[in-house]
LUMPAZA-675431 format. One record per residue: chain; residue in one letter; x, y, z of N, C-alpha, C, O in turn. Coordinates in steps of 0.2 Angstrom, whole numbers, padded with zeros to 4 digits. Atoms other than C-alpha are relative to their C-alpha. Layout:
<recs>
+------+------+-------+-------+-------+-------+-------+-------+-------+-------+-------+-------+-------+-------+
: unit : code :   n_u :   n_v :   n_w :  ca_u :  ca_v :  ca_w :   c_u :   c_v :   c_w :   o_u :   o_v :   o_w :
+------+------+-------+-------+-------+-------+-------+-------+-------+-------+-------+-------+-------+-------+
:    A :    a :     X :     Y :     Z :     X :     Y :     Z :     X :     Y :     Z :     X :     Y :     Z :
...
+------+------+-------+-------+-------+-------+-------+-------+-------+-------+-------+-------+-------+-------+
</recs>
This chain:
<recs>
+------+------+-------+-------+-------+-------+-------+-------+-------+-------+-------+-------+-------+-------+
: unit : code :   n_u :   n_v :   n_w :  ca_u :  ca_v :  ca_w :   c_u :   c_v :   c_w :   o_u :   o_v :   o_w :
+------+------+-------+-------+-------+-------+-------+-------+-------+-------+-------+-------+-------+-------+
:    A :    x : -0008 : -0001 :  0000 : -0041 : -0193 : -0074 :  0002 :  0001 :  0008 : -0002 :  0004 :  0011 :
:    A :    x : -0002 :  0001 : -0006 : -0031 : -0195 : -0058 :  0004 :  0011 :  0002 :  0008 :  0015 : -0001 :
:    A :    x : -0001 : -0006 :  0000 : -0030 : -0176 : -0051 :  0009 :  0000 :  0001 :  0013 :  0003 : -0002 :
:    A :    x : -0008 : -0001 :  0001 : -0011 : -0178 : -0046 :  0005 : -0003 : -0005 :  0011 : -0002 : -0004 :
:    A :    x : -0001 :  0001 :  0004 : -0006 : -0185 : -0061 : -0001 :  0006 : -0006 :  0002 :  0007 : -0011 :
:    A :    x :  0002 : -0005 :  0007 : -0014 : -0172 : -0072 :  0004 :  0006 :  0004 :  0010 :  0007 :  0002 :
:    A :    x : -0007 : -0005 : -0002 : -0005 : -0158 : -0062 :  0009 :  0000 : -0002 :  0012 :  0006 : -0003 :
:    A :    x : -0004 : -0001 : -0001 :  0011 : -0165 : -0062 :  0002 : -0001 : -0009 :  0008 : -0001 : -0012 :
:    A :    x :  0000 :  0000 :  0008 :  0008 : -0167 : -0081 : -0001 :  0007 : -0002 : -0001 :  0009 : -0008 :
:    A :    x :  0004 : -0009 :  0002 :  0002 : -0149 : -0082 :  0007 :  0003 : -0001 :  0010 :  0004 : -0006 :
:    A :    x : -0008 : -0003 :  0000 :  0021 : -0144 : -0073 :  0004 : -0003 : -0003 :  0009 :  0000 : -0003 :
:    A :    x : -0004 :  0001 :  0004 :  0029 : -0154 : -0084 :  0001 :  0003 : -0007 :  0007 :  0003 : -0010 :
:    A :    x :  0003 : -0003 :  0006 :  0022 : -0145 : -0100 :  0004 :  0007 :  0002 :  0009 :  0009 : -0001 :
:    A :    x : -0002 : -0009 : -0002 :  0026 : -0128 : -0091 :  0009 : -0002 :  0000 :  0012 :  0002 : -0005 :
:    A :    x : -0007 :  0003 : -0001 :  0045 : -0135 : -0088 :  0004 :  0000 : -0007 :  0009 :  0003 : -0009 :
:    A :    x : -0001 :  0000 :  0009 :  0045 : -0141 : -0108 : -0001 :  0007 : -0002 :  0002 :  0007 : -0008 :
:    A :    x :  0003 : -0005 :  0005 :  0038 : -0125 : -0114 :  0008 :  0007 :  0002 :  0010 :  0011 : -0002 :
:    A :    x : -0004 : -0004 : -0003 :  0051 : -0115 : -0103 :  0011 : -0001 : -0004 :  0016 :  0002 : -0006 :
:    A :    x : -0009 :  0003 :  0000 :  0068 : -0125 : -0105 :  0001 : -0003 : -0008 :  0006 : -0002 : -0011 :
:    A :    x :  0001 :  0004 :  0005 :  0063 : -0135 : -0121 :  0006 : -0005 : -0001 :  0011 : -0004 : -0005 :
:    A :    x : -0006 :  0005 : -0002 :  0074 : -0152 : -0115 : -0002 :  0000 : -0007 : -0006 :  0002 : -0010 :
:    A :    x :  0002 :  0005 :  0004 :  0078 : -0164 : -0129 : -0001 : -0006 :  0004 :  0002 : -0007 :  0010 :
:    A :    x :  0002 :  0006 : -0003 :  0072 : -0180 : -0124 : -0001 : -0004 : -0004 : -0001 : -0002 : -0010 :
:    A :    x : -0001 :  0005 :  0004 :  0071 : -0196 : -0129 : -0006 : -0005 :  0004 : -0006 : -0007 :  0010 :
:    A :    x :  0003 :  0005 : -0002 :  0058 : -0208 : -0129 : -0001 : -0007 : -0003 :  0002 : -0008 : -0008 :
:    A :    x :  0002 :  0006 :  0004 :  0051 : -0226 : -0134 : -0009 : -0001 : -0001 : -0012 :  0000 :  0004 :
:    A :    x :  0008 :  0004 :  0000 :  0032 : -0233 : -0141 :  0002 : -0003 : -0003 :  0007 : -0003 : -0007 :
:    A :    x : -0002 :  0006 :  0001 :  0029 : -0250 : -0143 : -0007 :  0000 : -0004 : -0011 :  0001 :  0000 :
:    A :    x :  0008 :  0004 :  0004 :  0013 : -0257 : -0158 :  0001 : -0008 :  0003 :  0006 : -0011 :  0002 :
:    A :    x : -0001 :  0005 : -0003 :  0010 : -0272 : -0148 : -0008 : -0004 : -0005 : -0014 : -0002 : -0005 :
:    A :    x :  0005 :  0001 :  0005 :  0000 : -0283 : -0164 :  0000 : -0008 : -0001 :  0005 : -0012 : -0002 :
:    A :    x :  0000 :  0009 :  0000 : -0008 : -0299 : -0163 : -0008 :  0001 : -0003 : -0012 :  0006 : -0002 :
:    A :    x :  0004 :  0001 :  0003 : -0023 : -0306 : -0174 : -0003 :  0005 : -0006 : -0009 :  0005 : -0008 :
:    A :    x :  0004 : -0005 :  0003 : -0026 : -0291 : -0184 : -0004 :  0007 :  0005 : -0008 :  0011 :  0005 :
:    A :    x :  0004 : -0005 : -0006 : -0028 : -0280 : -0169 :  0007 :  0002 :  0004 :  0013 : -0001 :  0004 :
:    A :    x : -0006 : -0006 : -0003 : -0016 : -0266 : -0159 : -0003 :  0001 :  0007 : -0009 :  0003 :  0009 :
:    A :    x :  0004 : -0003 : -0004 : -0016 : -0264 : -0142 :  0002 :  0009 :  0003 :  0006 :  0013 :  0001 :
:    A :    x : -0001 : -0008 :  0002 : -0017 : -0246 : -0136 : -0001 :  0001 :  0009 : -0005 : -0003 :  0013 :
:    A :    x :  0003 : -0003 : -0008 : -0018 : -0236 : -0116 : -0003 :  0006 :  0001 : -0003 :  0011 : -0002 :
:    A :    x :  0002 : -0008 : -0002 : -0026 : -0223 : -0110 :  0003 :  0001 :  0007 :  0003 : -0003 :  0011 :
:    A :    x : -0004 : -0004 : -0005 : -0016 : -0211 : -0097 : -0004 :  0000 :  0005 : -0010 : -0001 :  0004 :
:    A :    x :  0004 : -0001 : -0008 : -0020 : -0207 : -0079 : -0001 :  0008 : -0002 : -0005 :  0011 :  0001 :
:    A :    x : -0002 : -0009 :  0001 : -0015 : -0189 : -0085 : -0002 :  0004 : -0005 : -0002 :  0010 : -0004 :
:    A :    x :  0002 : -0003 :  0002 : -0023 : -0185 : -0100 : -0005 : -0004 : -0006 : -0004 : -0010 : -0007 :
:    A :    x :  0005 :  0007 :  0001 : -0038 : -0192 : -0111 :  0003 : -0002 : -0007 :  0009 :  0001 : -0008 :
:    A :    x :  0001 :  0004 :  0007 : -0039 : -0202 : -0129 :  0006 : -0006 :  0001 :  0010 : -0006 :  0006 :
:    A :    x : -0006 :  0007 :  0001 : -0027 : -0219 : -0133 :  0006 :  0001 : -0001 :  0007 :  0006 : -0005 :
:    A :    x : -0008 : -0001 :  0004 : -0010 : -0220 : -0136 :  0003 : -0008 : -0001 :  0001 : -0013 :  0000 :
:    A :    x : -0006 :  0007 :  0001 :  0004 : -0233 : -0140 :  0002 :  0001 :  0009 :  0001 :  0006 :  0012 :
:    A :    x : -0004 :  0001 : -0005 :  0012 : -0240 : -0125 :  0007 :  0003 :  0001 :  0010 :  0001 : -0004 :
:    A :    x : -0007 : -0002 :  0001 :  0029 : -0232 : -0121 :  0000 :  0007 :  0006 : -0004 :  0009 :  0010 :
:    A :    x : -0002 : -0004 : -0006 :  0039 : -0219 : -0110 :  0006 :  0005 : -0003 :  0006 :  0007 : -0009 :
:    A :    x : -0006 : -0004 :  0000 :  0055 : -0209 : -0107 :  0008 : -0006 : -0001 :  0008 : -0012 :  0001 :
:    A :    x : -0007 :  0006 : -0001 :  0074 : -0219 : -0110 :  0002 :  0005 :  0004 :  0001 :  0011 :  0003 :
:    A :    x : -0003 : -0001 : -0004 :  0083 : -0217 : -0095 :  0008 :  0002 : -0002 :  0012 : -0001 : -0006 :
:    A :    x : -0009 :  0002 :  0000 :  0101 : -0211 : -0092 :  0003 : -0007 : -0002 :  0001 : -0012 :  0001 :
:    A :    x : -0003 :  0006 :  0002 :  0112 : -0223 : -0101 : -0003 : -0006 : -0001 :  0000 : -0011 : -0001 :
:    A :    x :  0003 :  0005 :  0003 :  0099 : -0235 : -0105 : -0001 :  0000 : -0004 : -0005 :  0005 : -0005 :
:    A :    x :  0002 : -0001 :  0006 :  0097 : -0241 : -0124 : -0007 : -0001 : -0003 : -0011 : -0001 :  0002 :
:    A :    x :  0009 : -0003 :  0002 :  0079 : -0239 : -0133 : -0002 : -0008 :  0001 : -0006 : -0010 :  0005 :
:    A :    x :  0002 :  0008 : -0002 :  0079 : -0261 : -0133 : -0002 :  0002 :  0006 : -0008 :  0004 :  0006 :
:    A :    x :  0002 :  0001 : -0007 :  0079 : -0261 : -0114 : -0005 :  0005 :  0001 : -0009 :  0003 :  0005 :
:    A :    x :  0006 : -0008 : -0005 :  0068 : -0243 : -0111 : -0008 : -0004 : -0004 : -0012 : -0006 :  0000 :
:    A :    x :  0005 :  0004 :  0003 :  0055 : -0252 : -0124 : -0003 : -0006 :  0004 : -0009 : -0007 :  0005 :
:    A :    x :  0004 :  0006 : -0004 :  0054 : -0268 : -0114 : -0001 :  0002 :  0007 : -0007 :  0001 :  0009 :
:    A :    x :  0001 : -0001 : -0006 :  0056 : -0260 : -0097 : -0008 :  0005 :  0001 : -0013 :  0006 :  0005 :
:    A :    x :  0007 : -0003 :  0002 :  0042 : -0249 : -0103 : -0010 : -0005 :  0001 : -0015 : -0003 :  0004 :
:    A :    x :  0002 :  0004 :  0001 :  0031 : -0263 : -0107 : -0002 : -0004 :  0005 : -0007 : -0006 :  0006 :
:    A :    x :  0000 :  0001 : -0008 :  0035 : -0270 : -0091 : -0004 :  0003 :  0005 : -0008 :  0000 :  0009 :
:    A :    x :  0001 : -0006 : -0006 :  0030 : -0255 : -0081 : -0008 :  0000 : -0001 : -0012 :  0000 :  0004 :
:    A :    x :  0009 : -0002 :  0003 :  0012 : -0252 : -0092 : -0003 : -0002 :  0000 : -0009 :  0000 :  0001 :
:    A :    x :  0003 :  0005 :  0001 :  0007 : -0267 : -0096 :  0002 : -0007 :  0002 : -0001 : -0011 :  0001 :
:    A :    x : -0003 :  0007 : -0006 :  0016 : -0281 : -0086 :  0000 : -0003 : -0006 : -0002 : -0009 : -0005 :
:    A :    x : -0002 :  0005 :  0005 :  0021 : -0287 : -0104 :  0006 : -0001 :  0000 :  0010 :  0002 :  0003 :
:    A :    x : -0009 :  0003 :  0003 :  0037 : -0298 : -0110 : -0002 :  0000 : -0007 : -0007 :  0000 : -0010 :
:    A :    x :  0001 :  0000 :  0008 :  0039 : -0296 : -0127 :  0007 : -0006 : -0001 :  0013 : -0006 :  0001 :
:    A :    x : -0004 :  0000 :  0002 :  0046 : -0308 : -0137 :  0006 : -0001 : -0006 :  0011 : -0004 : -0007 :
:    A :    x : -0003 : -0003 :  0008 :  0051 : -0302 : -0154 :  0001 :  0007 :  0002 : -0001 :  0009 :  0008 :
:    A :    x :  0000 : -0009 :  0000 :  0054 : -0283 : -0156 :  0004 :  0001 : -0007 :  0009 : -0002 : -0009 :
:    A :    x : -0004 : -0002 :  0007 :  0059 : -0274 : -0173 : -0001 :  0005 :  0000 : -0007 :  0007 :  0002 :
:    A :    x :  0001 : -0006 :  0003 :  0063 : -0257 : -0178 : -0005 :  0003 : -0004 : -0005 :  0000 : -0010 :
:    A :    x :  0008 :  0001 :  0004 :  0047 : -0249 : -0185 :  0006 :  0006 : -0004 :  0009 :  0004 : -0009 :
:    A :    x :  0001 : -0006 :  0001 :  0052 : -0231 : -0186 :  0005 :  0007 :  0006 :  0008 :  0005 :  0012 :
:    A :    x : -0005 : -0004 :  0000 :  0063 : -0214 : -0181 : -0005 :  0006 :  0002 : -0007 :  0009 : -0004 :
:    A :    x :  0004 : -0006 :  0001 :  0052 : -0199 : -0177 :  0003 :  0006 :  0005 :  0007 :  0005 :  0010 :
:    A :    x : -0003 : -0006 : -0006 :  0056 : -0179 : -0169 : -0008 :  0002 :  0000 : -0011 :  0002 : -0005 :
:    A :    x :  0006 : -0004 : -0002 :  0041 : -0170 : -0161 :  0001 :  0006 :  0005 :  0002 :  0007 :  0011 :
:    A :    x : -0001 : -0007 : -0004 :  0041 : -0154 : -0156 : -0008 :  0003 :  0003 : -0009 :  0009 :  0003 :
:    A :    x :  0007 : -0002 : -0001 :  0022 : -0152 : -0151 :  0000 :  0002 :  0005 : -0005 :  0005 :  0005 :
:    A :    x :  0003 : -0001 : -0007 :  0022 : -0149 : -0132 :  0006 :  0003 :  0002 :  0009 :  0001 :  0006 :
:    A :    x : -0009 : -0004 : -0001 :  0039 : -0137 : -0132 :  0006 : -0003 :  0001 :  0010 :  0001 :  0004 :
:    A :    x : -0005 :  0001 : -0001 :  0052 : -0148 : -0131 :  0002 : -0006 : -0007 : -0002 : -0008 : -0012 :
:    A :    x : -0002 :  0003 :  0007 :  0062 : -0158 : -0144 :  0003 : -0007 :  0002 :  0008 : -0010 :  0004 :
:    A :    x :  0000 :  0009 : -0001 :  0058 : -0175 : -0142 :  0000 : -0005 : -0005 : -0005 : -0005 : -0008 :
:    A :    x :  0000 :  0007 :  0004 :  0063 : -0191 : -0152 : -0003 : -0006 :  0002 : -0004 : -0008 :  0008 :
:    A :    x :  0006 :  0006 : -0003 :  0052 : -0206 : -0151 :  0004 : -0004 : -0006 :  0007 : -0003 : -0011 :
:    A :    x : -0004 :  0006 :  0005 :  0060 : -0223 : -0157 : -0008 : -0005 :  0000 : -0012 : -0006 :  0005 :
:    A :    x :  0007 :  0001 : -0001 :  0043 : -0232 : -0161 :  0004 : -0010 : -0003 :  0008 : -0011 : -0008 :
:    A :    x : -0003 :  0007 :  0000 :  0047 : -0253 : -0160 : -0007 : -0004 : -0002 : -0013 : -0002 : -0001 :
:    A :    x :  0005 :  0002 :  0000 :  0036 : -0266 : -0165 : -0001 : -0007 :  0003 :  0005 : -0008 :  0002 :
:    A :    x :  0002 :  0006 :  0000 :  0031 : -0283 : -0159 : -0008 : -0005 :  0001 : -0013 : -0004 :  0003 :
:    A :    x :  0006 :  0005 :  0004 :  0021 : -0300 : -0165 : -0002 : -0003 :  0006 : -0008 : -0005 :  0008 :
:    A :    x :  0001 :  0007 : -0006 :  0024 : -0311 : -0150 :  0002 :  0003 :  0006 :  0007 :  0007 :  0006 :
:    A :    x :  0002 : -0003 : -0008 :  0021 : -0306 : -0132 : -0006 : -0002 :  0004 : -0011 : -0003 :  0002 :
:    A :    x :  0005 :  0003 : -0004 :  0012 : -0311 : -0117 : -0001 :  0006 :  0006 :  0002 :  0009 :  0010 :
:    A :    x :  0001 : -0005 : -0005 :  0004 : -0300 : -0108 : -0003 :  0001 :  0009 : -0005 : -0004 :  0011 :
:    A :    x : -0002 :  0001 : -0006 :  0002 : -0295 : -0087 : -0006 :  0004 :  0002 : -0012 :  0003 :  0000 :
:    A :    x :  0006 : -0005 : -0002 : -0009 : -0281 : -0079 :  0004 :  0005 :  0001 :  0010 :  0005 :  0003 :
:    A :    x : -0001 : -0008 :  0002 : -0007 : -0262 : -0081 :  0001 :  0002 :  0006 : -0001 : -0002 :  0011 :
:    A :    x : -0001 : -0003 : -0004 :  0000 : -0251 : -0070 : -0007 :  0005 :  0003 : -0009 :  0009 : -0001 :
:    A :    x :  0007 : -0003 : -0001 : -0016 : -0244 : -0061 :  0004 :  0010 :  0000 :  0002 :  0014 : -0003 :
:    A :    x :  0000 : -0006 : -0002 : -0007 : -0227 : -0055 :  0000 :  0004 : -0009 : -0004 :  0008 : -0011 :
:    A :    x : -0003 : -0002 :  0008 : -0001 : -0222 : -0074 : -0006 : -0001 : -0006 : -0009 :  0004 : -0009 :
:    A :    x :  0003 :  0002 :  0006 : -0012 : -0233 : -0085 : -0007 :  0002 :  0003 : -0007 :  0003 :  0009 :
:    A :    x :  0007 :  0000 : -0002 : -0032 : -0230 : -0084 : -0002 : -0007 : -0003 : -0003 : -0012 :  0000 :
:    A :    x :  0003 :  0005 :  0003 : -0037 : -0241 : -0097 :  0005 : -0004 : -0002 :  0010 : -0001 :  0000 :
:    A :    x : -0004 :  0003 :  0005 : -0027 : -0255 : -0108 : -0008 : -0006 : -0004 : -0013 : -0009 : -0002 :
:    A :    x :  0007 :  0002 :  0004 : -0039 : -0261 : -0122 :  0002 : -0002 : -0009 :  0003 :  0003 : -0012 :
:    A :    x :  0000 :  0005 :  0006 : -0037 : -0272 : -0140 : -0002 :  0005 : -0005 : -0004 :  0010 : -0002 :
:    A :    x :  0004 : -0003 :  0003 : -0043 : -0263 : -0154 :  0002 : -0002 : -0008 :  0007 : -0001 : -0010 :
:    A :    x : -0003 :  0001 :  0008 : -0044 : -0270 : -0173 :  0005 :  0007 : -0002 :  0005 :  0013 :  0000 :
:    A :    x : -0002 : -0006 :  0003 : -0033 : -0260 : -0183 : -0003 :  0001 : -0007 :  0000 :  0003 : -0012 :
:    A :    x :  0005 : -0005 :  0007 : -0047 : -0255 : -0196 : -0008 :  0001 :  0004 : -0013 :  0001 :  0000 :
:    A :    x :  0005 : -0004 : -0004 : -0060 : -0250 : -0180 :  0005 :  0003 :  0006 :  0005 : -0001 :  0011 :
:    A :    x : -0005 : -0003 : -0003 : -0048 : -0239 : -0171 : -0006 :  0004 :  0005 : -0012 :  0003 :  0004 :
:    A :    x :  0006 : -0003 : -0002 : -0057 : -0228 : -0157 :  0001 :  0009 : -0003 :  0006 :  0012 : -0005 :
:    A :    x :  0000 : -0006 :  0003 : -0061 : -0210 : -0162 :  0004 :  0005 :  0003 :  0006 :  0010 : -0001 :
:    A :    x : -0002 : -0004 : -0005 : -0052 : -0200 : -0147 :  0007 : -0005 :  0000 :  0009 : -0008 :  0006 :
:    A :    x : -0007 :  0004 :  0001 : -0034 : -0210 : -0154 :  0006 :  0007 : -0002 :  0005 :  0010 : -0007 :
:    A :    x : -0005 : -0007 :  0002 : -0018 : -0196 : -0153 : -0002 : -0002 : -0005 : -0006 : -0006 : -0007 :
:    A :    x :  0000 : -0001 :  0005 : -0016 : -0190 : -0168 :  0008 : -0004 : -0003 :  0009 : -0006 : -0009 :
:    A :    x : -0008 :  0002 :  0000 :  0004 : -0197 : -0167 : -0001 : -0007 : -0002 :  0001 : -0010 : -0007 :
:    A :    x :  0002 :  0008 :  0000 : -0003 : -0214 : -0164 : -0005 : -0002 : -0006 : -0004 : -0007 : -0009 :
:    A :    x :  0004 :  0001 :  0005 : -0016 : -0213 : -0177 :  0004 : -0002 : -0005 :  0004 : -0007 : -0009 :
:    A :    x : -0005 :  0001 :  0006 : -0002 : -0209 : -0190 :  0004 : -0005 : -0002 :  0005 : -0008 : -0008 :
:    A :    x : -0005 :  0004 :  0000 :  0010 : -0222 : -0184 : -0003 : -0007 : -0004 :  0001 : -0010 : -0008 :
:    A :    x :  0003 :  0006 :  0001 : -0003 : -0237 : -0186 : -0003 :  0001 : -0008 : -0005 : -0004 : -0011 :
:    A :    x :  0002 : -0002 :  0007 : -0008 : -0230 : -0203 :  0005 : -0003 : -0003 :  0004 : -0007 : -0008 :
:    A :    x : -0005 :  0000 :  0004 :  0009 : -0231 : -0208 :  0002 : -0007 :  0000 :  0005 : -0011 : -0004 :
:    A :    x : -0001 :  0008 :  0000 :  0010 : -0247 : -0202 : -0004 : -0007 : -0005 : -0002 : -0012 : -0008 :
:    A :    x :  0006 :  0001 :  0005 : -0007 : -0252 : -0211 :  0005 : -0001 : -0005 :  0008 : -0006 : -0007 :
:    A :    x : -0001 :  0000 :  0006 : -0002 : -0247 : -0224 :  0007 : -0003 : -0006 :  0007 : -0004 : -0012 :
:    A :    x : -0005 :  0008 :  0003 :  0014 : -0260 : -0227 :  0008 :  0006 :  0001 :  0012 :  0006 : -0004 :
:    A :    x : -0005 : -0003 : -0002 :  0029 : -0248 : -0221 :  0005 : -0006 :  0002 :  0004 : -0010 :  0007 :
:    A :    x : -0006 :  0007 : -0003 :  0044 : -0260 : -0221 :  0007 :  0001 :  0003 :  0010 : -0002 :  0007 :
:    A :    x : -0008 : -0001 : -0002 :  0061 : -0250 : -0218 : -0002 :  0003 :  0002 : -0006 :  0006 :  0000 :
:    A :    x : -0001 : -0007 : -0002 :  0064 : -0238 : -0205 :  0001 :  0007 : -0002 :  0005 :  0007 : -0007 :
:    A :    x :  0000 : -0007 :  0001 :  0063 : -0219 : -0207 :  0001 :  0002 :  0003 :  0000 : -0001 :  0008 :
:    A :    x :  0001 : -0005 : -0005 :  0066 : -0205 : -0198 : -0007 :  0006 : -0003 : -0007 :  0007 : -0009 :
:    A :    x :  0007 : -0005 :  0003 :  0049 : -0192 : -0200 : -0001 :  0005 :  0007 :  0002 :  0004 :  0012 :
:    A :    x :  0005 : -0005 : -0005 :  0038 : -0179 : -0189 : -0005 : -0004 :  0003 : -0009 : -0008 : -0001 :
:    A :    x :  0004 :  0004 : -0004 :  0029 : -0188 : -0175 : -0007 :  0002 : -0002 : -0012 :  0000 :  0000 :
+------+------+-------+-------+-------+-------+-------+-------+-------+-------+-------+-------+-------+-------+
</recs>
């Protein structure tokens, strides 16, 4: 892992733990063939879904593609409301809009942020997958058709 990435993710936590923003984020299931793709961080280990922070007045559409853009030099172009989540795991009170899409072409990762970008059936997932993202792709498995709001 990249040492000034992981620091400034360390004082991030310290920052969250102190003030506890609410925040607002997006991830994206990016699903073709029977297969999910997934990153791994510069800042801390195992896979995750692709996604970020929404900016000042920008809507979860745009932060989702702009996202997508930034991590994986993807265009997406379907996108559907998967899901609604709040998570309070890392001291602050963060909402996650969790988006899906079928059709997308994909670019090259951002080197400083991304480590890996890597395919993965979704019924051979890797062992070291959050736990957040675990649940989400289960949920998805498992035939989840309407939006909810739940716990990340």
């Amino acid at each position: 892992m990249s040492l000034k990435w992981r620091i400034l993710y360390l004082l991030a936590r310290c920052y969250w733990r102190i003030f506890k923003p609410l925040t607002l984020g997006v991830k994206l299931m990016l699903i073709e063939d029977g297969a999910i793709w997934l990153v791994q961080h510069s800042y801390q280990p195992g896979w995750f879904l692709p996604g970020g922070g929404v900016k000042r007045n920008e809507d979860f559409e745009t932060a989702v593609r702009r996202e997508a853009r930034e991590e994986l030099g993807a265009e997406l172009a379907d996108l559907h409301l998967f899901s609604v989540y709040s998570n309070e795991s890392q001291y602050k009170n963060d909402h996650v809009v969790v988006f899906v899409s079928h059709k997308f072409s994909m670019g090259t990762a951002d080197k400083a942020e991304i480590r890996a970008v890597r395919k993965f059936p979704l019924n051979k997932l890797p062992a070291d997958l959050s736990r957040g993202t675990r649940r989400r792709i289960e949920e998805f498995v498992n035939g989840r058709t309407q939006p909810e709001a739940g716990i990340w």
